[in-house]
C-alpha positions, 0 to 999 in steps of 0.5 A: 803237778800234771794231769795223771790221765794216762794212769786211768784204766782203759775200762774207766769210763764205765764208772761213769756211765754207770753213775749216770744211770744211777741218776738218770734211771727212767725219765727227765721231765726237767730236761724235756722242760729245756730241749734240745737246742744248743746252749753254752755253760759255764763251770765257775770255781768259788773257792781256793783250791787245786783243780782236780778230775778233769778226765772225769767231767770230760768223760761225763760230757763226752758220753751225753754228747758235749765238749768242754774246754778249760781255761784252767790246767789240771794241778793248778792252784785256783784263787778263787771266792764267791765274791771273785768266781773264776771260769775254769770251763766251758760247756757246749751241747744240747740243753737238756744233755748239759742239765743232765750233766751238771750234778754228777760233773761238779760232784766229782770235780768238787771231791776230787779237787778237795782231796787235791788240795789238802794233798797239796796243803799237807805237802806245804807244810812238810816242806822239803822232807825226801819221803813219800805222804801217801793215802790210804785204802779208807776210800769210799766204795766205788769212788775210790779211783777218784779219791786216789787220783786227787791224791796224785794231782795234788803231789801224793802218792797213792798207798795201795790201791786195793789188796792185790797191790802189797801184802799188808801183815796187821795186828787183827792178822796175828790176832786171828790165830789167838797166838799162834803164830808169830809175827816172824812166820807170818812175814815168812809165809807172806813172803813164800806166797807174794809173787817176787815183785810183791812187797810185804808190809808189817804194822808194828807196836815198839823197836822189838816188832819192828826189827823182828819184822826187818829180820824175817823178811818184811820190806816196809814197816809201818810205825803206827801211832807213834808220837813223834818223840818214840818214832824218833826213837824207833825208826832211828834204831830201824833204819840204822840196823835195817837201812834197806827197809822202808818205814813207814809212819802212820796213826792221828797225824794232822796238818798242824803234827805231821812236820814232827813226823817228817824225819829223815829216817821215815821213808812214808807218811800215811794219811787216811784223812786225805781222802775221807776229811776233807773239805770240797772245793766250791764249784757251780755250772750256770748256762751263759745267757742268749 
């Protein structure tokens, strides 16, 4: 597991300042209380986890005129408790610019190393299985990044980003038309208006959509909420008509079911959980005492 730094758009960093304007829109009495003189910190991890969101609290120090060095590697698994709490970083710069700091820079560190570390988990048990365990777009609105980046630190791949990434054909777009229109014309009309090097995906029911999909051009199926005896079934009798087209399993798959999901015939394992259901890693900023 590495740093994905090198990923982030050039544009990125406005995310952040906009966050601090949020939480700083006028005055900070509790900063004027503390100064200006410099002080050192300390980030302290208190729970397991993957550390994950480095270039986000680097971004938020950068911009208030403080440096941060750390002891830990992004993509490490951190032991840690709140009876052994681990240094993971060191802050340095003005008082009142580390306090104005700290809330907004352990908050994305906290979610980001969470998301990491239920990747990394859910990749655990999974063991040695070929395919790809993704997220999904259940992100929150305007954090997205950040959830998507844990995803990659902890060994996920990311899905979509956003609508302009694939074409996703679902049942409320075949809904939309009361009938109308088959699932076989809108997979052809998907196709005539993606660009080439757009892939078109179907959310599919049983064997029959599924290879009605494959047959009108679909590059990726999703098998969604199949239990594991059907999606046996199912994508074995896909991939064996249909080897070029990806499959895609996804629906109330858990930490203790996913195993029985990672076949070889399942090319992706999708999980919106990973990024809306999961639980923080712990971490607190104390100012080292003069």
């Amino acid at each position: 597991m590495n740093s994905f730094d090198y990923l982030l758009p050039p544009t990125w960093h406005t995310q952040v300042e906009e966050w601090l304007r949020q939480d700083i829109p006028s005055f900070d009495v509790g900063g004027a209380l503390v100064g200006s003189a410099p002080s050192t910190c300390h980030i302290l991890c208190k729970s397991p986890g993957v550390l994950a969101g480095v270039p986000f609290v680097n971004q938020v120090f950068d911009y208030l005129g403080c440096t941060v060095a750390w002891t830990d590697k992004e993509g490490e698994f951190l032991e840690a408790s709140q009876e052994h709490r681990r240094v993971v970083a060191t802050v340095q710069g003005p008082t009142h610019r580390l306090l104005q700091g700290e809330r907004l820079a352990l908050n994305l560190l906290s979610r980001c190393s969470g998301i990491a570390t239920k990747t990394y988990q859910m990749k655990q048990v999974i063991g040695d299985w070929k395919g790809k365990l993704a997220a999904t777009r259940k992100t929150t609105p305007g954090f997205g990044l950040v959830e998507k980046y844990g995803v990659l630190v902890g060994g996920g791949s990311t899905h979509r980003m956003d609508l302009s990434n694939a074409v996703m054909i679902k049942d409320n777009h075949l809904w939309a038309f009361g009938g109308k229109k088959s699932l076989e014309t809108l997979v052809k009309e998907a196709k005539a208006l993606a660009p080439h090097t757009m892939k078109v995906e179907v959310e599919v029911r049983n064997l029959e959509e599924g290879a009605a999909a494959a047959k009108a051009g679909a590059d990726i199926i999703m098998l969604d909420n199949f239990d594991p005896i059907e999606l046996k079934q199912t994508s074995s009798r896909l991939k064996a008509d249909f080897p070029h087209v990806l499959l895609e399993a996804s629906g109330g798959i858990t930490m203790s079911s996913i195993r029985s999901f990672a076949l070889p015939t399942i090319d992706v394992i999708s999980q919106g959980s990973l990024t809306y259901d999961c639980k923080i890693v712990d971490f607190s900023m104390k100012v080292n005492r003069q």
